[in-house]
DOGU-447283 format. One line per 2 residues: their letters; for each residue x, y, z of C-alpha. Coordinates in Angstrom, 2 decimals, m for minus. Example, Ala and Ser with C-alpha at 12.3 -4.5 7.8 and 13.67 -1.06 7.14 Angstrom:
residues 2
AS = 12.30 m4.50 7.80 ~ 13.67 m1.06 7.14
END
This chain:
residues 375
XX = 0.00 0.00 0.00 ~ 1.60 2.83 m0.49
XX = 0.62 6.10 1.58 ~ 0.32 9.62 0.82
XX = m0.87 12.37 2.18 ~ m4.69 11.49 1.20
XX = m4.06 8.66 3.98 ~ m7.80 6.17 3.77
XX = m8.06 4.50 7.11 ~ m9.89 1.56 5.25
XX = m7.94 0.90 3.03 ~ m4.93 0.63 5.75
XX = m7.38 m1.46 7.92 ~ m7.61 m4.01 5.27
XX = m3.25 m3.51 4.81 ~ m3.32 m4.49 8.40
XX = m5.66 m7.19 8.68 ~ m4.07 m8.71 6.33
XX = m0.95 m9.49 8.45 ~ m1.12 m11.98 10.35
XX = m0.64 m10.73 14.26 ~ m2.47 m13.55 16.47
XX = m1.02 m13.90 20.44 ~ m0.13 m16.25 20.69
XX = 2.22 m16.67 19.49 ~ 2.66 m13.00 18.56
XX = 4.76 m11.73 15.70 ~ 3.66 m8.16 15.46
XX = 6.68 m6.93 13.80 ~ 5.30 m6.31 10.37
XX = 2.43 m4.86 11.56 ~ 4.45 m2.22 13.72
XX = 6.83 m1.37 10.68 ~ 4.27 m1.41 8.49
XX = 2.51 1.44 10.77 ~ 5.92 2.78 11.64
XX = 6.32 3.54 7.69 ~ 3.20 4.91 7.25
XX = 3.28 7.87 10.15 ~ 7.01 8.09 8.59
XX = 5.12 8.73 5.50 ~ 2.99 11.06 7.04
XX = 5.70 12.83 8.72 ~ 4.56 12.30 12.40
XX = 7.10 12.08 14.84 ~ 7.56 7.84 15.84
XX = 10.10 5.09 17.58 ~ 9.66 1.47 16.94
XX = 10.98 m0.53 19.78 ~ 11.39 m4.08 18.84
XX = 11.94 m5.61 23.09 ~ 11.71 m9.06 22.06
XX = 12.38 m11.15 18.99 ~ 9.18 m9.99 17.08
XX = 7.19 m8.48 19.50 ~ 6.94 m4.45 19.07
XX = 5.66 m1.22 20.15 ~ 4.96 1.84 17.83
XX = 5.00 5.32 19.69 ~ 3.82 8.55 17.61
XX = 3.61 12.14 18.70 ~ 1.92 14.73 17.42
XX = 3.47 17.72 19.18 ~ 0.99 20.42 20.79
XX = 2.64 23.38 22.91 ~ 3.19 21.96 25.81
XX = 0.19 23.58 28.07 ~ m1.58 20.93 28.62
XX = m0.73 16.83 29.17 ~ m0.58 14.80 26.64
XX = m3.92 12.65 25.41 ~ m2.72 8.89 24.42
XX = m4.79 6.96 22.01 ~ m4.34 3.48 22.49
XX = m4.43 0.60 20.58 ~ m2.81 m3.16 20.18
XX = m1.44 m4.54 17.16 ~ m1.75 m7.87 17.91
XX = m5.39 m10.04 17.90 ~ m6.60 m13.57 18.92
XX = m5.98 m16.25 16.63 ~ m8.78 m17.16 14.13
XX = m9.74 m20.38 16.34 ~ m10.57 m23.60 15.08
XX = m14.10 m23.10 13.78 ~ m14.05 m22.49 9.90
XX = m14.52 m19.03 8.69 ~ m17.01 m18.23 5.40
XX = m14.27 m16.54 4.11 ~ m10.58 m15.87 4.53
XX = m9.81 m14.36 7.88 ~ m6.94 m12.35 6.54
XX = m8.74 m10.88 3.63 ~ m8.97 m7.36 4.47
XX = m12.23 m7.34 1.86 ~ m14.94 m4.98 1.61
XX = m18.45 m6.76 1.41 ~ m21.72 m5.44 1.76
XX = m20.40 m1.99 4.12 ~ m18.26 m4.44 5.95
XX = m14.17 m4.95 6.27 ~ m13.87 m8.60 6.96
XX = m11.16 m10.53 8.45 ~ m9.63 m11.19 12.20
XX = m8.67 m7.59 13.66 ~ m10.96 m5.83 11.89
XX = m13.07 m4.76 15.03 ~ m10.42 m5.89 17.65
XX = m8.94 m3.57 16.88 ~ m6.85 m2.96 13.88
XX = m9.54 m0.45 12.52 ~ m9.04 1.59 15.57
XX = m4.50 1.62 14.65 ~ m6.13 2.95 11.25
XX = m8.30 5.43 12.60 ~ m5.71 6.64 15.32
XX = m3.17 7.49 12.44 ~ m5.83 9.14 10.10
XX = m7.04 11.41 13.37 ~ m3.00 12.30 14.04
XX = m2.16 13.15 10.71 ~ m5.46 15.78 10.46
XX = m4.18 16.97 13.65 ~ m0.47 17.50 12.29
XX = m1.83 19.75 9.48 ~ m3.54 22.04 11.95
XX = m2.13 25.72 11.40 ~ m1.61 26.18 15.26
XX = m0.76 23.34 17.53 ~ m3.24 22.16 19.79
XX = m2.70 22.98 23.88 ~ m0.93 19.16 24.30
XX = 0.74 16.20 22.33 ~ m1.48 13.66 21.28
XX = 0.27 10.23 21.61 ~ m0.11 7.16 19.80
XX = 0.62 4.25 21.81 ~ 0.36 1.15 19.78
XX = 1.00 m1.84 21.51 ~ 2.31 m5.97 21.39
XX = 0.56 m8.49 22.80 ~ m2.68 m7.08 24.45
XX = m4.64 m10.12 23.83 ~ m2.61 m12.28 26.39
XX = m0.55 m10.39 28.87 ~ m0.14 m6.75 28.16
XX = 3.39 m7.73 26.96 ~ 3.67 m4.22 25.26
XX = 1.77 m1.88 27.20 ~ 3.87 m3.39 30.53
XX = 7.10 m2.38 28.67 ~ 5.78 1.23 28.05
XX = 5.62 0.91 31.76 ~ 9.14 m0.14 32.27
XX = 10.00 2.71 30.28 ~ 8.50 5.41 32.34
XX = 5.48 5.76 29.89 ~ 2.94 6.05 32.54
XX = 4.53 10.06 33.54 ~ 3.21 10.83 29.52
XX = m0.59 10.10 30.38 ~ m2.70 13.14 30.46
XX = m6.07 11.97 29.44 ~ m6.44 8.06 27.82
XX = m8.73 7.57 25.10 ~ m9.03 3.62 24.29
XX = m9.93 2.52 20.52 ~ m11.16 m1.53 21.65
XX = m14.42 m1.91 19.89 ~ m17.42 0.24 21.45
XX = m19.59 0.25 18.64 ~ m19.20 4.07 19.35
XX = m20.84 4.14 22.53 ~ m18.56 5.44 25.57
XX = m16.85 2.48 28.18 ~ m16.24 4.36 31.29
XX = m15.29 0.77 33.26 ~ m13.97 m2.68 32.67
XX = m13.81 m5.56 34.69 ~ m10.65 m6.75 36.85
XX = m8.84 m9.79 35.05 ~ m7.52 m12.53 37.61
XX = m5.83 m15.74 36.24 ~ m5.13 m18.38 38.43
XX = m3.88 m22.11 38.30 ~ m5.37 m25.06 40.64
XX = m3.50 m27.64 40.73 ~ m4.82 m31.05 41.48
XX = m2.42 m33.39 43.59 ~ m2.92 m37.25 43.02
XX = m0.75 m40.00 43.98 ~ 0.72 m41.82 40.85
XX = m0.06 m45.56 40.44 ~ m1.21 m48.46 37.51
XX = m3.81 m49.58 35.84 ~ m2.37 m53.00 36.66
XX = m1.40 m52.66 40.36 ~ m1.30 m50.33 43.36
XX = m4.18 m47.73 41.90 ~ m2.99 m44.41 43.71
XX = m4.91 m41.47 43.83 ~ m5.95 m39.89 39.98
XX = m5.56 m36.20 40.12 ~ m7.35 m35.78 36.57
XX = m10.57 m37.19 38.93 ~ m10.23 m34.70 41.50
XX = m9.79 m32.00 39.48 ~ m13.15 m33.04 37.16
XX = m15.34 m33.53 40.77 ~ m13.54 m29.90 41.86
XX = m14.53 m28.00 38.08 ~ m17.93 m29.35 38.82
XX = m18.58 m27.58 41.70 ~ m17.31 m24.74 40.23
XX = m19.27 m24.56 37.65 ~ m22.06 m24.17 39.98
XX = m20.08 m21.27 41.87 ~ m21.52 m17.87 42.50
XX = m19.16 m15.18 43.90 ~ m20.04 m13.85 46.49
XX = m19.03 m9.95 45.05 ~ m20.29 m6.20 45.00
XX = m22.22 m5.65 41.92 ~ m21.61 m2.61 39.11
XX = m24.72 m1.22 37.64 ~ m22.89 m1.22 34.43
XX = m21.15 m4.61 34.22 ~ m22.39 m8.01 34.07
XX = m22.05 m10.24 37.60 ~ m18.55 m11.63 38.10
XX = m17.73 m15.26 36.10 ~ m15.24 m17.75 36.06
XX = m13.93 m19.40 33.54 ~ m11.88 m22.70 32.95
XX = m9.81 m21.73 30.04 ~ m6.93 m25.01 29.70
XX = m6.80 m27.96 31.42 ~ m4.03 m30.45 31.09
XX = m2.75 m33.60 33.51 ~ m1.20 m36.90 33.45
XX = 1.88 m38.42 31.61 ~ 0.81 m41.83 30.32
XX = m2.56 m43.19 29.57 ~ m1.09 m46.60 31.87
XX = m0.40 m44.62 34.20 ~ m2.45 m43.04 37.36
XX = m2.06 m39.16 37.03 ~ m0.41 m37.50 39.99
XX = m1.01 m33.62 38.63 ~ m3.46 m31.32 36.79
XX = m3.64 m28.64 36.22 ~ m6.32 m26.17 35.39
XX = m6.09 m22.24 34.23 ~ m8.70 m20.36 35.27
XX = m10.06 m16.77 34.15 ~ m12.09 m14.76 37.19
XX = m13.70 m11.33 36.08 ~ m14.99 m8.80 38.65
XX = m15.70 m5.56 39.39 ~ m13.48 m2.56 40.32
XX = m12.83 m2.17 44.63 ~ m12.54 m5.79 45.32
XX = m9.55 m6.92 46.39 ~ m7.59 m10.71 44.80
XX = m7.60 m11.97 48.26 ~ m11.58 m11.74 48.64
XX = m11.91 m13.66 45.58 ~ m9.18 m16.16 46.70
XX = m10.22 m16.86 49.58 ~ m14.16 m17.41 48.60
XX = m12.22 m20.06 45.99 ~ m9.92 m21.75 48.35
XX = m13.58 m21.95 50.80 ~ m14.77 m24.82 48.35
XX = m11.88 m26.17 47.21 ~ m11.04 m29.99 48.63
XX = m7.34 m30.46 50.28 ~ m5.85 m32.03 46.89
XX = m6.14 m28.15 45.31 ~ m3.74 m26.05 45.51
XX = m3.78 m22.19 43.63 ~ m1.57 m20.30 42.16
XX = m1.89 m16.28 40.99 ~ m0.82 m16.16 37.52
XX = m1.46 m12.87 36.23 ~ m4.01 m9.86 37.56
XX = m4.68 m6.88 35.26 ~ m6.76 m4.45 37.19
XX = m10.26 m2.99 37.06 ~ m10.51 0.66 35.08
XX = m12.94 3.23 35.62 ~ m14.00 6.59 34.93
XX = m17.06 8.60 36.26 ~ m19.87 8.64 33.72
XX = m20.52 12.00 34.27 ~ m17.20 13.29 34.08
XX = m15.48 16.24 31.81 ~ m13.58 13.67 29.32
XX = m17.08 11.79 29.18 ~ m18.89 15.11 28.48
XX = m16.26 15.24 25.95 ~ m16.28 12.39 24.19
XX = m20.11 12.44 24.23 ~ m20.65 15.58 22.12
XX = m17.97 14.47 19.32 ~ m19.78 11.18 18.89
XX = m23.09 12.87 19.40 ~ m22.37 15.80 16.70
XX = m21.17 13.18 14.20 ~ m23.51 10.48 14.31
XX = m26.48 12.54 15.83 ~ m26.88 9.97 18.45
XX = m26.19 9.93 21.63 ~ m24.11 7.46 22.95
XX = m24.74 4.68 25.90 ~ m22.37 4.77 28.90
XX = m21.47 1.43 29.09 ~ m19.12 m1.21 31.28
XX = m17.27 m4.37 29.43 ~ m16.36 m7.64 30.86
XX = m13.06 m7.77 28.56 ~ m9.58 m5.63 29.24
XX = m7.49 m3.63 27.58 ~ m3.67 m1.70 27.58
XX = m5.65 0.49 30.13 ~ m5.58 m2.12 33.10
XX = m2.05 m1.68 33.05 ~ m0.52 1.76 31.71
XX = m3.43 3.09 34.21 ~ m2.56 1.34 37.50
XX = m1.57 3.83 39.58 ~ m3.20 6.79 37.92
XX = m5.94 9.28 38.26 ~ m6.68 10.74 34.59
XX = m9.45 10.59 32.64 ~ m10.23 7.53 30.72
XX = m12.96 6.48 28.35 ~ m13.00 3.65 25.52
XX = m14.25 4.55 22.11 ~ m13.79 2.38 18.92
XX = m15.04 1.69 15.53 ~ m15.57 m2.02 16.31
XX = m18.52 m3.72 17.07 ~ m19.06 m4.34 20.70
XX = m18.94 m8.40 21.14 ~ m17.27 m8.68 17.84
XX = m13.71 m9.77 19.92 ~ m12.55 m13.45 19.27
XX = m15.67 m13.97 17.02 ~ m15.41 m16.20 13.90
XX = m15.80 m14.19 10.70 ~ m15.04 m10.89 12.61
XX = m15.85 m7.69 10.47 ~ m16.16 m4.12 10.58
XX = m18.78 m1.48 9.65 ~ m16.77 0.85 7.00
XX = m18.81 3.71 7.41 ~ m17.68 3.50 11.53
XX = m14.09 3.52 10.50 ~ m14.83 6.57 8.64
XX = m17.23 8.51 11.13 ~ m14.87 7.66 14.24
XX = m11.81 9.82 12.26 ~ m14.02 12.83 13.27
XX = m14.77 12.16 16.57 ~ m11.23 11.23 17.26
XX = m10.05 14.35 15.97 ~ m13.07 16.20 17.86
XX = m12.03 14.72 21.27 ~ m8.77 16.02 21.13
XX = m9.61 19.20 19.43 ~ m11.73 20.23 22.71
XX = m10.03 18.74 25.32 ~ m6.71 20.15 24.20
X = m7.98 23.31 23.57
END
C-alpha cells in the first residue's frame, strides 16, 4: 500500500488485517513497521521498539505546545488467533463486502491503529498546535498479557498520560469501566499408580469432581450497575503423563472477572472456601479494574464528538473484557474512556468484520475529542 498524504483509514485497515498478528504466538513486527512507515510517511514524529524477537511497540507524537498533558490513544497490534471453527471466508482478507471490512482484527482492533493514524495526521496539518501532544501508543501483545503496554511501563510511559482515550471496539458508545482480570492455576495433587497394580490417587478425577462444583459457583461480590455479575472461567486444562499410568497432577487455568474495589484476596479466599485439600492455587497474572465517572469532563467530551457526528447519543457502558488500560493506568488518576469503531462483542468472534462507514465517522470524533479537550 503505499501512503500519501490522502491517507484512507480503510484501506490501511484491510493492509493491516491482512498481516497476520495472532497472540499467541505473537509476531507483530510487520504490523508495527508497516505502521511505523506509514506515520514516517505522514511525517509524524515515531520510535519502533522491537523488546523481544518480534514483539513491538509503535509510539507517535503529534506535538501540541506543551500547556496541557498529553492525550494517548491506544491501541494493540496484535489479535486472537482465528480459532478452530471455519470461517465463510478468509480471515486475513482485508475485503470490503456489503459496508463491511472482513477478516480477524478488523473490530479488535486494527480499525481503531487505522483510525488513530488518520485522526493524528489531520491533527499534524492544523495551522496552530493544539494545547498538548497527542500520543499514539500502539501496543504488542494485548490479547494475552499486556506484553507491550507493561514495557511502556518499564520505560517510564505512565509520567506521559494526560487523558487516555481507548480505541477496543465500542460500537461508538462510551466504556467508562472494565472488569478486573484474575488468572489463576489449581492444581490437582494425586498420587501416581497403575492400571495393573497399586491404583494411587488420579488427580485428573479430582480436578473433574472440583470443576464441577465450580461450575455451579456464585461469587459472592459487589455488583456494578454497568457490568455483568462476576464469572469464572476454565480456560486449559491439562494432567497426566501416560494413559497406563495413574495421574499425579493437573492442572487447570482459570479466568475470574470482577468488578473494580474488590480486592484478589476476597476472591481467593471465597475459591480456596470450596476447594477440597488435593487443590492447591496459584496467581498467575491480575490486570486491574478501570474506571472513569460517567458524568465526568472527558465523558462530556467524548459524548458531544460522537453525538455531533452520528447525531446519536451514545450509551455509557461497562465491558467484561480488558485492555492496555488495566495496566498503563494502574496507579493513575486521569481521565479515561473507551471509544472504537468495532462492534461491541465482535472480539474473538469467527468471521469478525467491521462497519466501514464506523471507521470513517470515528476519524471525526477522534479528531473532535482532542480538538476540545486540548484546547
Amino acid at each position: 500500500m503505499v501512503v500519501t498524504d490522502d491517507f484512507d483509514p480503510v484501506d490501511f485497515t484491510a493492509t493491516l488485517v491482512a498481516i497476520p498478528s495472532s497472540d499467541p504466538p505473537g509476531g507483530e513486527l510487520e504490523v508495527a513497521q508497516t505502521v511505523e512507515r506509514s506515520l514516517r510517511a505522514l511525517k509524524i514524529e515515531c520510535e519502533l521498539d522491537e523488546f523481544l524477537p518480534g514483539r513491538a511497540n509503535v509510539i507517535g507524537r503529534v506535538r501540541g505546545s506543551g500547556k496541557k498533558p498529553p492525550l494517548v490513544m491506544s491501541a494493540h497490534l496484535d489479535t486472537v488467533p482465528i480459532g478452530a471453527q471455519p470461517w465463510s471466508f478468509d480471515p486475513f482478507s482485508g475485503e470490503i463486502v456489503d459496508g463491511r471490512l472482513r477478516g480477524r482484527g478488523a473490530s479488535d482492533m486494527k480499525s481503531a491503529v487505522a483510525t488513530f493514524i488518520a485522526a493524528a495526521h489531520r491533527i499534524s496539518q492544523r495551522d496552530t498546535p493544539l494545547a498538548g501532544d497527542v500520543i499514539l501508543a500502539f501496543t504488542a501483545g494485548e490479547s494475552a498479557n499486556c506484553l507491550g503496554a507493561r514495557r511502556l511501563v518499564e520505560q517510564g510511559f505512565q509520567s506521559e498520560i494526560g487523558a487516555f482515550l481507548c480505541g477496543e471496539p465500542s460500537t461508538l458508545d462510551i466504556i467508562v469501566v472494565e472488569k478486573a482480570i484474575l488468572w489463576l492455576e489449581a492444581r490437582a495433587k494425586g498420587e501416581m499408580g497403575h492400571v495393573s497394580g497399586a491404583a494411587g490417587v488420579n488427580a485428573i478425577n479430582v480436578m473433574a469432581n472440583f470443576l464441577g462444583r465450580l461450575q455451579d459457583l456464585t461469587l459472592d461480590l459487589p455488583g456494578h450497575p454497568l457490568l455483568t455479575p462476576p464469572s469464572v472461567n476454565v480456560g486449559r486444562i491439562h494432567g497426566g503423563s501416560a494413559v497406563n499410568v495413574t495421574p499425579d497432577s493437573c492442572t487447570a487455568e482459570i479466568d475470574v472477572r470482577f468488578g473494580p474495589g474488590i480486592a484478589v484476596e476476597t476472591v481467593l479466599q471465597q475459591l480456596q472456601a470450596m476447594s477440597p485439600d488435593r487443590i492447591e492455587w496459584r496467581v498467575t497474572d491480575f490486570k486491574a479494574a478501570v474506571e472513569e465517572k460517567p458524568d465526568s469532563a472527558f465523558i462530556a467530551t467524548c459524548s458531544r464528538a460522537i453525538q455531533t457526528k452520528t447525531g446519536r447519543k451514545p450509551e455509557i457502558k461497562g465491558v467484561s473484557y480488558y485492555s492496555d488500560g488495566a495496566i498503563l493506568l494502574d496507579g493513575l488518576n486521569v481521565p479515561f474512556a473507551i471509544v472504537g469503531p468495532g462492534d461491541l462483542g465482535m472480539s474473538g468472534q469467527t468471521d469478525e468484520s467491521a462497519d466501514v462507514d464506523r471507521i470513517c465517522d470515528v476519524v471525526d470524533i477522534y479528531v473532535a475529542i482532542a480538538e476540545e479537550w486540548l484546547a
